[in-house]
N, C-alpha and C positions, 0 to 999 in steps of 0.2 A: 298835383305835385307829390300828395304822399299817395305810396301802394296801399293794398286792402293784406286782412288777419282773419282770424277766425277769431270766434267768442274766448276769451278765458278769463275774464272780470267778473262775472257773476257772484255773489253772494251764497254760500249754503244754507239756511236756517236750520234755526240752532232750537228750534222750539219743539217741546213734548210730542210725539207723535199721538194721534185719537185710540181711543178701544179699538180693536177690530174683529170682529166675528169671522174666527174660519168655518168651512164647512166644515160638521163632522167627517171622520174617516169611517170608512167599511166594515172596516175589521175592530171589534169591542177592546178596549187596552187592559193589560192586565194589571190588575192591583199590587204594589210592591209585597212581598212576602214576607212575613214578622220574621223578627231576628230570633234562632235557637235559642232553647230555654238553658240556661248555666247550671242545670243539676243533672243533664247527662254526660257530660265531661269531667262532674267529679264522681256520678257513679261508675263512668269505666276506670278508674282508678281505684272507686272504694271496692268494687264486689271485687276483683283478685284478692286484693288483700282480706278482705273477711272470709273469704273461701279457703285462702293460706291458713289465716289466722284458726279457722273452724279447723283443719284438720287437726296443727298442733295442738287446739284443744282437746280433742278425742284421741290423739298420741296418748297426750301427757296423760289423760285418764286412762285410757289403756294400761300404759308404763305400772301408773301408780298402783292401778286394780292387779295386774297381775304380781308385782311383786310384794302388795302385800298378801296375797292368798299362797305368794311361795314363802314367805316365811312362817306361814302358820301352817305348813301341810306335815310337818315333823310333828310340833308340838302337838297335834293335834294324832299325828298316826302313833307316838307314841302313848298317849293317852288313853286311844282305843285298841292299841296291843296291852296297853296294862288289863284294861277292865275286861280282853278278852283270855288274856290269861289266868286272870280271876275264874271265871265261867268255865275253860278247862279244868282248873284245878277242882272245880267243883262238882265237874261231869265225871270226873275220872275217880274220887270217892264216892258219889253215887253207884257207879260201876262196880264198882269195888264192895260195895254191901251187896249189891244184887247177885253179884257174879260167885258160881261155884269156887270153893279154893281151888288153887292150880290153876287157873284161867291163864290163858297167854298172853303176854302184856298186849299184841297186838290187838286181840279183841278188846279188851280194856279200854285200849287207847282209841277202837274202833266206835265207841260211842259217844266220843265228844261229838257237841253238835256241829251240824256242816259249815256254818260259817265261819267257826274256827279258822276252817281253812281254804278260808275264799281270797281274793286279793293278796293273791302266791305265798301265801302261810303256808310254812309247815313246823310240825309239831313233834318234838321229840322226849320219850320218856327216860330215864335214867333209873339203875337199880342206886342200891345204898353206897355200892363205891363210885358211884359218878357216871358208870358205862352207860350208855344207852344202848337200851333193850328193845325198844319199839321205838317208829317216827312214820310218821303220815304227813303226804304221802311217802310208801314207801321205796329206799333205797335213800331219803333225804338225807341221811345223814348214819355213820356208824363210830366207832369209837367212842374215847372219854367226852364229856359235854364241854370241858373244860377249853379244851382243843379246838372244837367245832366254833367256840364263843372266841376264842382266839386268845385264852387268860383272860376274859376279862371277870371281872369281881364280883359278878353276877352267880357261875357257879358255885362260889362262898357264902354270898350274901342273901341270894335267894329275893323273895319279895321286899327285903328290908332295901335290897339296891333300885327296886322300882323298874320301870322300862329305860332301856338305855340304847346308844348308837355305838355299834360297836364296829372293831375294821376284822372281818371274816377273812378265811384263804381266797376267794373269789371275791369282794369288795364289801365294801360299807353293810350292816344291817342292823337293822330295827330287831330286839330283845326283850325278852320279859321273861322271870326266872319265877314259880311259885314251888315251895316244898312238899312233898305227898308223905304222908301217913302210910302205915302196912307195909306190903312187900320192896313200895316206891321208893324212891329218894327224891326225887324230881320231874316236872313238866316245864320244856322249857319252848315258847310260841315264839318265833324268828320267821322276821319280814324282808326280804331286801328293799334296801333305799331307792332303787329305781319302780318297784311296784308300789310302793308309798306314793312316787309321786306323779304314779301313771294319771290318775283322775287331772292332777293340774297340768299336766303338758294338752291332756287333749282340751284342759279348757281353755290354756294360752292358745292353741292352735285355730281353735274356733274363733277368739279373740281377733287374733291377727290377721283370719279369713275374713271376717266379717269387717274390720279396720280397713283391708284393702279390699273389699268391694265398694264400701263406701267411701273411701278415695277415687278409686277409677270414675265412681259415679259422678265426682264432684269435679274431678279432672274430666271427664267429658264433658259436664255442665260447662266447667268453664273455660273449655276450648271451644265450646258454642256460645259462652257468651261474648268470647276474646273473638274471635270470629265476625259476630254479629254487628260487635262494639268497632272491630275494624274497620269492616265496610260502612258503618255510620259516618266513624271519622272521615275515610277517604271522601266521602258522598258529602262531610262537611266540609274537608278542604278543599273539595272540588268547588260546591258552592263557595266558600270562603276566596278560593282563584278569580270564578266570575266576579265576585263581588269584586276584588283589587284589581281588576282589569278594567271590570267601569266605573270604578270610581277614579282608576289610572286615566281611561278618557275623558272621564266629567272634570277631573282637574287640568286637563291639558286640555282641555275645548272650554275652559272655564263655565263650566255649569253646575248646576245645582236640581235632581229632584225633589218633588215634595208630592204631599198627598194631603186634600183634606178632606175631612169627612162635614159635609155640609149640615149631614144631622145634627151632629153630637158638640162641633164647631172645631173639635181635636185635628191638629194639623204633625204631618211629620215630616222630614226634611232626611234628606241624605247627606253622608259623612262632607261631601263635594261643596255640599249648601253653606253647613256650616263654616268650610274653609273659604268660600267665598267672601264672608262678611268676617274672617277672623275669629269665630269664635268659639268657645271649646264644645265639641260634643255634648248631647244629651242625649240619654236614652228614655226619657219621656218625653209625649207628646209636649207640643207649643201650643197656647190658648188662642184664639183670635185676639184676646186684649194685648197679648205680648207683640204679635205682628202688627197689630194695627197701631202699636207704641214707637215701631220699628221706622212704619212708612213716611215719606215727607210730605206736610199736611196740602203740597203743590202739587200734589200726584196722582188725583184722582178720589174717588170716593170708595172703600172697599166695601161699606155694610152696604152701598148701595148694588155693587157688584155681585155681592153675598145675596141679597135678596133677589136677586135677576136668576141668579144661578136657584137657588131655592124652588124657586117660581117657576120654573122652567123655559122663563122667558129666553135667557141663553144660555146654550149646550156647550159653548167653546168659548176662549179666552185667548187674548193676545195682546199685554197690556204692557207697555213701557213705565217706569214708575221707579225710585229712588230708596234705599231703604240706610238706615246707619248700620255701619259695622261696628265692632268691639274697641274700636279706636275714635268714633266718634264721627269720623266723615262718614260721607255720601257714597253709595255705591249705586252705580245706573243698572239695571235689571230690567230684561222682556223676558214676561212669563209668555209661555206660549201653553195651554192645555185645554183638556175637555172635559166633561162630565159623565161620569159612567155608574154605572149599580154593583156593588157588591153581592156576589155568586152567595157568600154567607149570610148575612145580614140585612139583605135586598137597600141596605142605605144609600144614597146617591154620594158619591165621593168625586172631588174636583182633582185629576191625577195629570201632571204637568212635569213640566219640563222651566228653568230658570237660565238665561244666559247673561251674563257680564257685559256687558253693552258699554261701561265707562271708557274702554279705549278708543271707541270708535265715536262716544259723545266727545271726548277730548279732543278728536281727529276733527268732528265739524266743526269746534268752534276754535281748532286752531285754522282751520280753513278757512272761516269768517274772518278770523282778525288777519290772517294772512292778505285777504284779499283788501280789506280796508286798508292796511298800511300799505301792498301797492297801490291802492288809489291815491293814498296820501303821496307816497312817493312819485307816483305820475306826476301829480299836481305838484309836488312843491320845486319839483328841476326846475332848471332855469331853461331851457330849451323845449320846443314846440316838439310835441309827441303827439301820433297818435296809432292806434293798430285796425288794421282791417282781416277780415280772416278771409278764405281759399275763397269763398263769392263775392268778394268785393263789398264785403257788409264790412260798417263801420262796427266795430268793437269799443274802442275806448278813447277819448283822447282829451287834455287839458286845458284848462284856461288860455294858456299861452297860445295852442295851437288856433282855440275861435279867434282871440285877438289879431291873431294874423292875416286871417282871411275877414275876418267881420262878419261872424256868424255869429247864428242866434245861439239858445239853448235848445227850440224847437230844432233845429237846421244839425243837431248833431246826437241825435235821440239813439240811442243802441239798434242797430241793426238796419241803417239807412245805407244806401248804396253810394257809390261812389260819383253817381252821374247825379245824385238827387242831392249831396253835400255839396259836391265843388258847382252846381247848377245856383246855389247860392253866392260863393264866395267872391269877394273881389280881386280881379288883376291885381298881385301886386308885385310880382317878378320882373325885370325888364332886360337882365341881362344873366345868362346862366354858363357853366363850360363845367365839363367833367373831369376830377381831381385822376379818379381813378376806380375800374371795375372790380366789386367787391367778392367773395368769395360765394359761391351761393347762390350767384344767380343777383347778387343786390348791387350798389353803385353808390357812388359818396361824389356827390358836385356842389360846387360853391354857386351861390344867386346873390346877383345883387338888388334891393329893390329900391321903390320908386324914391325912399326917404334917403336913400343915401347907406342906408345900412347891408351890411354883406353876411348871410347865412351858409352854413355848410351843412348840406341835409346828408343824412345816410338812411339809405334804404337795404332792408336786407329781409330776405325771405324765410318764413318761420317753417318749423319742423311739418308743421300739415297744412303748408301750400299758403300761407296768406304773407302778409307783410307787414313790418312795421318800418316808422320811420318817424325818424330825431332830428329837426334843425336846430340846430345851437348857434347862439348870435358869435360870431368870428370877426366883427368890424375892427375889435380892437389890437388882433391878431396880424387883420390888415395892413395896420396902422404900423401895426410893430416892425411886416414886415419891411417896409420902406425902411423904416430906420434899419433895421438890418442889411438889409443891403447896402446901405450907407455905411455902418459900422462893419458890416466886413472889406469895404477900402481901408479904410482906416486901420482894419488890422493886419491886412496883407504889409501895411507900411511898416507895421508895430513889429511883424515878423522878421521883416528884416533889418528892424535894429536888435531885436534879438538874437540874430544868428550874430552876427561883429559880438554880441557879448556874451558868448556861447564862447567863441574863441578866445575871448580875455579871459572867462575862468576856465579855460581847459590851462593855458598859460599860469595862470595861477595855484593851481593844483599844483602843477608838473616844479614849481616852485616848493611851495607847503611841502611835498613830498623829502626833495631835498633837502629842506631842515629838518625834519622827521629822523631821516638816515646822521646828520649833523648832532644832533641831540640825542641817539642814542647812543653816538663812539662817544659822546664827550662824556655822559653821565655813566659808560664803561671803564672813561680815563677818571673820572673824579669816584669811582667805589675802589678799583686801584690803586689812586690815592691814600686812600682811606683806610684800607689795607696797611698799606707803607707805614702811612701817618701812627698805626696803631701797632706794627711792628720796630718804629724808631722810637715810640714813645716807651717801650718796654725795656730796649737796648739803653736807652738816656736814665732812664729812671733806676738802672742797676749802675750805670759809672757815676749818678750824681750820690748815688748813696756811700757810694764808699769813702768819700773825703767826708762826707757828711760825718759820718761813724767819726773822724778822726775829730773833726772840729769839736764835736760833740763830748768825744773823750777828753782833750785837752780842756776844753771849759769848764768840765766839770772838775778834770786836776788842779784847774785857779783856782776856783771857786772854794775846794776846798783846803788849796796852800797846802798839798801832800810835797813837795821839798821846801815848804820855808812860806814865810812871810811876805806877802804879794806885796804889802806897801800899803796905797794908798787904798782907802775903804771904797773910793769912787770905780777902780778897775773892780773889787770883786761885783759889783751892779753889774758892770761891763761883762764880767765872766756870764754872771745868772745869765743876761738877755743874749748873750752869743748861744749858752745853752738851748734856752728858750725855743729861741728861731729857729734853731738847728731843729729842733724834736719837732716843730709844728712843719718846719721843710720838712724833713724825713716823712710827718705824716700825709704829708699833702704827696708827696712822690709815690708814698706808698700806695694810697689812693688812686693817682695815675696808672700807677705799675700794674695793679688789681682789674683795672676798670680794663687796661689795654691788655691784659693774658686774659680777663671774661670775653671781650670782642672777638678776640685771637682764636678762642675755642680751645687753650693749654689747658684751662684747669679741671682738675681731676680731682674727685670727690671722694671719701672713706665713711662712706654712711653705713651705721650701724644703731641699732637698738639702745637707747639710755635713758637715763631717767635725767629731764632735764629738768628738777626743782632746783637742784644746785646751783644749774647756770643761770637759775634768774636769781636767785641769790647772789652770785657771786657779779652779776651784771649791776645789782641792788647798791652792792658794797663798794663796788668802782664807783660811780656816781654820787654817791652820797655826800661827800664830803664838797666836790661839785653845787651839788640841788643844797647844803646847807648856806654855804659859799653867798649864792644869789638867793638862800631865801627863797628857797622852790619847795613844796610838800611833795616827797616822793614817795611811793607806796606800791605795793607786794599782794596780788591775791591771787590764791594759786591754792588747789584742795591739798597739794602735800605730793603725795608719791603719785608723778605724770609721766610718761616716757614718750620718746618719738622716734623716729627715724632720722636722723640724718649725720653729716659729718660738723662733728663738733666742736671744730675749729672753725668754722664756716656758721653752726648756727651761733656761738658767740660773736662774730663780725656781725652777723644780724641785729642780735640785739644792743651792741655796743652803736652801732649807727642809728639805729632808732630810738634811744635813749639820748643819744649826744644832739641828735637833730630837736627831741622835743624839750632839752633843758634850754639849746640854743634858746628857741623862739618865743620859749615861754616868759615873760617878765617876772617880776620880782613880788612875792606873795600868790602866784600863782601854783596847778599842782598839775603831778604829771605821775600816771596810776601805769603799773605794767599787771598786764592778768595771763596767763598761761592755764588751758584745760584739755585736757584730752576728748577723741571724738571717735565716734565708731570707723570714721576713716582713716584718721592721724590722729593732731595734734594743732590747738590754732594756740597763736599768741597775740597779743595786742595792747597797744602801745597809747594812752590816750594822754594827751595835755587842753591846757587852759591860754594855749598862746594866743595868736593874732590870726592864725587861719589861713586857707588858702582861697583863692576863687577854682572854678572851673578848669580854666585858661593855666593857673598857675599850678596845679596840680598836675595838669598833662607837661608844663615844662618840667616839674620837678621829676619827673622819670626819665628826663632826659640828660644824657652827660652835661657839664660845665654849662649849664642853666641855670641863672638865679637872677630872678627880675621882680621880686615882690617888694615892692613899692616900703614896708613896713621895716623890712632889714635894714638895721643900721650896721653902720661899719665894723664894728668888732663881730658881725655876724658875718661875714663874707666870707667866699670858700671857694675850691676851685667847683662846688656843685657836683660833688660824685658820691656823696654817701647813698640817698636812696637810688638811684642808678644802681652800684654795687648790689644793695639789701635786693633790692628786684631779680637782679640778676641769680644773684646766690639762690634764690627763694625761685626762680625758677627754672634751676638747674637742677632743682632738686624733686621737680617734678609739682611743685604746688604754685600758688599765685598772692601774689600781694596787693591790695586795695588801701584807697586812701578816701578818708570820710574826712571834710572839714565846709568853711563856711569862713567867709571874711570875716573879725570878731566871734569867734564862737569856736577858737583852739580846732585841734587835729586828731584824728581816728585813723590809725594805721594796724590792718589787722594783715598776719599773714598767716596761711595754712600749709601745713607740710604733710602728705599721705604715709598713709601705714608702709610697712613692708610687705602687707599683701596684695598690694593693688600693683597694675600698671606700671605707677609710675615711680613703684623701687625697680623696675626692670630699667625704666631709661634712666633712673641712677647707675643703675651697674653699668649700663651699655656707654655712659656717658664716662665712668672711671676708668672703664677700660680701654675706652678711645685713651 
């Protein structure tokens, strides 16, 4: 009855995989390479700079050396022009005893000694009037000495002026004047300033020769150590590339190298490793204590491993095992590595490789529980399952399903055939028919069996060739369906008393509709109306006042007997009350007349800017005698100087109606407080009493025309019902809004606001006066 499936219920285990020894490889692994030392990156920065720094030093001494030897090559040349002037004067009196009389100054002057006139001296004699007679060498000089020195005070002063610098016809020179005894008058020794300072130019020039060799020298030192230093860097950034290349792969293949060294027990770990378990760099080594602190104590044995490796018992490694990260959880890790020898240190070092392994542990044992809870859910349907795969081997199948054939547990063992299960089972189909062929190659037919009960199996072929198949018990389905077909006579009946009543409410509508069109001419004729009503009531209200006026005059002429003596004291009462009436009609009409030009849309507004303390004042003083009258406390709070916007014959109707309404309602010993302040957008006012209050209900009627049904009004309170109607109106012609705050016992809060003249709603003022 059911088709065959292929296996796919098995379980994955989820348990620690063992050690496992790979072989070694062929090829020896290399040892990771220690990381560059951090004092050749700050020597390519320090030697330019002390190589800079060394020259300016030998500059600055330079600088310093040669100009102090130029400031002392004067003082110093004219020192040894003094003491060599000395020396002549004294060759030339030696001369001078030795020499026959008559001798020629020439000769004379020919026995100063030679250095006299080394270092482009030359030396001139003078008779007693100043001429000079002799100079050596000769043609140096001819004429007064005076001339030659250029005036200067030296041929006056002679040795008492010392050696001096003097300015010559040809430039600057060095001087020295000594006086002669006998035929002489003078020996005067003159240097120029440029042979003076021949010795120090040739030793600045030596200087600066020598400065700039040993610059070039230092500048090609250190274009070869700039050079050298380059190539190191690139050769370090190269290395540095590999290195972020694979550590770019160990963290995108999530792995981790390490290295231990088995001797020493020093372990080291790559940047990869560390971001594996979350935790920051180090650049020293890790202890065995610290890893072994790391591993979870379910993981195997490492000093055991340690000593195997030691030992030489095993060369390679391949160990599944858990280690915590920096956050505390578990991280799954297979090391995979080998053991090798150190080319320096011949020490044996364990050099591996680390891979992340927890997605893939996560994956089997979401696979285990995956598969249990299909078990579970095999077994808990209500319907016989079972699967076979592409050879007709039994795969899986539930309680329900042995119950139905009367198998054992042996008789449905994973991987039994389909002749070796149903070779068990008992007949118990007896009557089958196919609903319908399913997509795929599978089929879905109802069976009824021996008990009376009806299943509807579906079979349907799986994606690699086997089959599964679902009876679900349909007895009750069965059952149903009878009644259904039963109940759909019954409602073929039902349908057609529905159609007959389909056509009463199409009938019905097409009525509804008609009134529809009825009720909106009528409530077009009764706004119409309303219209009328509120332009007759304007017309009435101006012909009833004018007799009014008259009545009202005349009574008030009884009353006061302006031609004579009325008579009887009983008519002037008569006068007062005809007065009376008239003024309280007048006000009642006037009220009407108001109310019906606000509806109308006549009235036209003159709002302007004013200070309205006045008009609560002057609102204060109309009432008062009123509020004393009944014995009402009336009261004023207001900062002083307030202003508003509006027309001011309209905001007195305001407060005059909201005043009159709260003396109305208020009883006697009661109080009624008015308060006016200014606002950053207008002006509010507000109106409060201690009357009887409003409800809900009663306060939506009071904003209605000729409404007044509050139960607490007695009869000297009645009215036609249009003061706050009016106050509303006015108050929202002006562009602001009126609210009313009350409570059944608990009096009345009527506040209204009126906006500045810079908002808005002084524009629909205007637009509304000029209408």
């Amino acid at each position: 009855m059911f088709a065959a499936s292929r296996n796919a219920g098995g379980q994955r285990p989820a348990a620690t995989p063992p050690v496992v020894d790979a072989p070694a490889p062929r090829k020896p692994a290399r040892v990771p390479s220690p990381k560059p030392s951090r004092v050749e990156p700050t020597l390519r920065r320090v030697v330019p700079i002390a190589a800079v720094l060394f020259l300016l030093l030998l500059l600055s001494l330079a600088i310093d050396a040669t100009l102090g030897t130029y400031y002392q090559v004067e003082p110093e040349a004219l020192a040894e022009l003094e003491t060599i002037g000395q020396l002549a004067a004294d060759d030339i009196h030696a001369a001078l005893r030795r020499a026959e009389p008559g001798a020629p100054p020439s000769v004379v002057l020919g026995s100063a000694r030679r250095h006299v006139f080394a270092r482009g001296r030359s030396v001139m004699l003078t008779d007693r009037e100043g001429q000079i007679v002799a100079a050596s060498p000769e043609g140096a000089a001819h004429g007064a000495l005076a001339a030659r020195l250029g005036g200067a005070p030296l041929a006056v002063l002679g040795e008492k002026a010392g050696a001096m610098r003097i300015s010559g016809p040809n430039g600057d020179l060095l001087a020295s004047v000594r006086n002669l005894e006998g035929p002489f008058g003078q020996i005067a020794v003159v240097q120029p300033l440029e042979q003076a300072f021949a010795e120090w130019r040739a030793s600045a020039l030596r200087t600066v020769l020598l400065l700039l060799a040993t610059s070039g020298m230092l500048g090609l030192l250190g274009f070869a150590f700039y050079t050298q230093a380059r190539r190191a860097a690139q050769a370090e950034a190269e290395r540095a590339r590999i290195r972020a290349r694979m550590d770019a792969a160990l963290d995108r293949g999530r792995c981790g190298l390490w290295d231990w060294n088995l001797a020493t027990g020093r372990i080291h770990w790559s940047e990869s490793m560390y971001d594996l378990l979350s935790m920051p760099s180090r650049e020293e080594f890790l202890s065995f204590g610290e890893i072994r602190a790391l591993l979870h104590p379910e993981d195997g044995d490492l000093v055991g491993i340690a000593e195997d490796l030691t030992a030489g018992r095993l060369e390679t490694v391949d160990h599944a095992f858990r280690m915590r990260n920096a956050n505390g959880a578990f991280v799954w890790l297979r090391a995979r590595a080998q053991v090798i020898r150190d080319a320096a240190d011949g020490q044996p070092h364990l050099v591996g490789i680390a891979i992340d392994i927890s997605e893939e542990k996560r994956l089997a044992e979401r696979s285990a529980a995956s598969d249990r809870r299909l078990r579970d859910a095999v077994e808990t349907i209500s319907a016989a399952f079972v699967l076979w795969d592409e050879h007709n081997r039994l795969v899986l199948c539930n309680s329900k399903f042995q119950r139905l054939h009367g198998l054992s547990d042996a008789c449905v063992a994973a991987g039994a055939t389909y002749a070796q299960v149903m070779a068990h089972s008992q007949p118990v189909v007896q009557e089958s028919e196919t609903v319908h062929d399913a997509d795929g190659g599978g089929r879905v037919y109802e069976a009824r069996l021996a008990d009376g009960r009806w299943l509807q199996i579906n079979e349907r072929r799986t994606k690699d060739g086997g089959y599964v198949s679902v009876g679900a018990d349909i007895s009750d389905l069965k059952r149903h369906e009878q009644g259904l077909l039963e109940g759909e006579r019954k409602l073929m009946a039902t349908i057609a008393d529905l159609r007959k009543s389909r056509q009463t409410l199409e009938l019905q509508a097409q009525q509804l509709a008609e009134l529809a069109e009825r009720y909106l001419e009528q409530k077009a004729a009764a706004e119409s109306a309303n219209r009328a009503k509120s332009h007759f009531l304007a017309n009435m209200s101006h012909e009833l006042r004018t007799p009014l006026t008259h009545i009202i005059g005349f009574a008030e002429m009884m009353e006061n007997q302006i031609f004579g003596d009325i008579g009887h004291a009983r008519y002037l009462g008569y006068a007062g009350d005809i007065r009376k009436s008239g003024e309280y009609l007048r006000a009642v009409i006037g009220d009407v007349l108001e109310m019906s030009r606000l509806e109308a849309g006549v009235v036209a507004l003159a709002a302007r800017e004013f200070d309205f303390a006045p008009a609560l004042d002057r609102a204060i003083e109309a009432f008062s005698a009123c509020a004393e009258a009944k014995q009402v406390t009336l009261s004023l709070e207001s900062s002083g100087s307030e202003t508003a916007y509006a027309d001011t014959e309209a905001f007195d109707k305001i407060l005059d109606t909201l005043l009159k309404n709260a003396l109305k309602f208020t009883p006697q010993g009661g109080r009624v407080t008015l308060r006016g302040r200014c606002e950053a957008a207008g002006c509010e006012i507000v109106v409060e009493d201690s009357g009887c209050g409003m409800s809900a209900q009663e306060i939506e009627q009071a904003c209605h025309p000729f409404e007044q049904t509050s139960p607490l009004m007695e009869d000297g309170m009645k009215g036609p019902g249009l003061g706050l109607s009016i106050a509303r109106s006015l108050v929202e012609l002006h562009g602001g809004r009126l609210q009313i705050e009350s409570a059944p016992g608990q009096g009345a809060r009527v506040r209204f606001a009126l906006p500045g003249p810079r908002h808005a709603s002084a524009e629909k003022i205007a637009l509304t006066t000029a209408a």
